[in-house]
N, C-alpha and C positions, 0 to 999 in steps of 0.2 A: 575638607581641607583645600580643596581646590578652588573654593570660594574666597578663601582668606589668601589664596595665592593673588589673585584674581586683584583683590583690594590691594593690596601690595605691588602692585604694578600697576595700577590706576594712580597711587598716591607718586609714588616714583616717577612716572609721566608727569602729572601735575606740578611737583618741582621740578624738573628739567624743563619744563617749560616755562616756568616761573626764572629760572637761574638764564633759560637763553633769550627770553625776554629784555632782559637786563647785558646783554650781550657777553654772558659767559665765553669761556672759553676753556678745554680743556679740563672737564666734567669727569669724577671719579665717583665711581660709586663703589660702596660695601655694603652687602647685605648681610646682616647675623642671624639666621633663622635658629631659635633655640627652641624648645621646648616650650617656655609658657610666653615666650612674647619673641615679637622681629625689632631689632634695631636697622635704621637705615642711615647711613652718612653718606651724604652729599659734599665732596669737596673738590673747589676750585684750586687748581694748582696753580693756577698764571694768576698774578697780579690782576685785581681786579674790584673795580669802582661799582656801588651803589649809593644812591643816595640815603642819606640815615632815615627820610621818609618813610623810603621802600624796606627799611630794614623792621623803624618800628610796624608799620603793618602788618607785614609778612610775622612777627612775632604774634601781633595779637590777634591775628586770624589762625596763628594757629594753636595760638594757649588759650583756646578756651574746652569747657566740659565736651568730653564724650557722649555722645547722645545716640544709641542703640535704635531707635525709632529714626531718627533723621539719617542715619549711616544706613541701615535696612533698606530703605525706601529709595534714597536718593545717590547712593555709592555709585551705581554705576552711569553717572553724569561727571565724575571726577574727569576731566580731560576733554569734556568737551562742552563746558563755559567757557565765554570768555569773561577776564576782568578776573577781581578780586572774591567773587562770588567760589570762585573753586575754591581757592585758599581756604575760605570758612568751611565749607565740605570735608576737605582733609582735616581740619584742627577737630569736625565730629568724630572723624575716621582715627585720631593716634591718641594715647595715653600720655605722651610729652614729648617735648620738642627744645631741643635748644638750637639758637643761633647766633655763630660766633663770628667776629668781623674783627680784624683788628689793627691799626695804624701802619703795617707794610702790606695791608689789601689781601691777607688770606680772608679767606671767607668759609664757612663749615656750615651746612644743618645736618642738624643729627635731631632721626625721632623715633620714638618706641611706640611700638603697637601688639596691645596685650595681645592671647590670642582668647583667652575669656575677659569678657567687657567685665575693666574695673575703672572708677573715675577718676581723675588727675589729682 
């Protein structure tokens, strides 16, 4: 278990880095550790600008398949690429991800991470 903690604050790192990239401010986070999977939300509480770019990217690096082989191997590099390379890391590493932006500049990611590998 202390491995999947481990991954859990790799991906956590990875987005805070991502969010202060982008000059966050004001960073909440919630962890829901349940029993067969961890929810993570990421919310910005201050008003705040991305561009819809960085929005779709940041989505589709992270909606894609789980991949047990490339999370095994390469997890513990989450946080220390630079560039959009981590992003695709973490989208091996969670089971889904949503991210929400919307016209008074809240911003939210919320993502699930089985704790037995199932696909999206």
């Amino acid at each position: 278990m202390n491995k999947e903690k481990k991954r859990i604050a790799s991906i956590i790192n990875e987005l805070i880095y991502f969010l202060l990239k982008n000059n966050a401010t004001n960073i909440n986070i919630e962890i829901k550790d349940k029993e067969k999977f961890t929810i993570v939300e990421l919310t910005i509480k201050d008003k705040f600008y991305i561009d819809k770019k960085e929005i779709r990217e940041l989505k589709e690096k992270l909606d894609i398949p789980r991949v047990e082989e490339i999370e095994e191997y390469y997890w513990q590099l989450a946080g220390n690429i630079e560039g959009k390379e981590s992003l695709f890391l973490i989208g091996n590493m969670i089971n889904d991800s949503n991210v929400y932006y919307n016209k008074s500049q809240e911003f939210k990611i919320v993502i699930c991470r089985m704790k037995d590998i199932k696909s999206k």
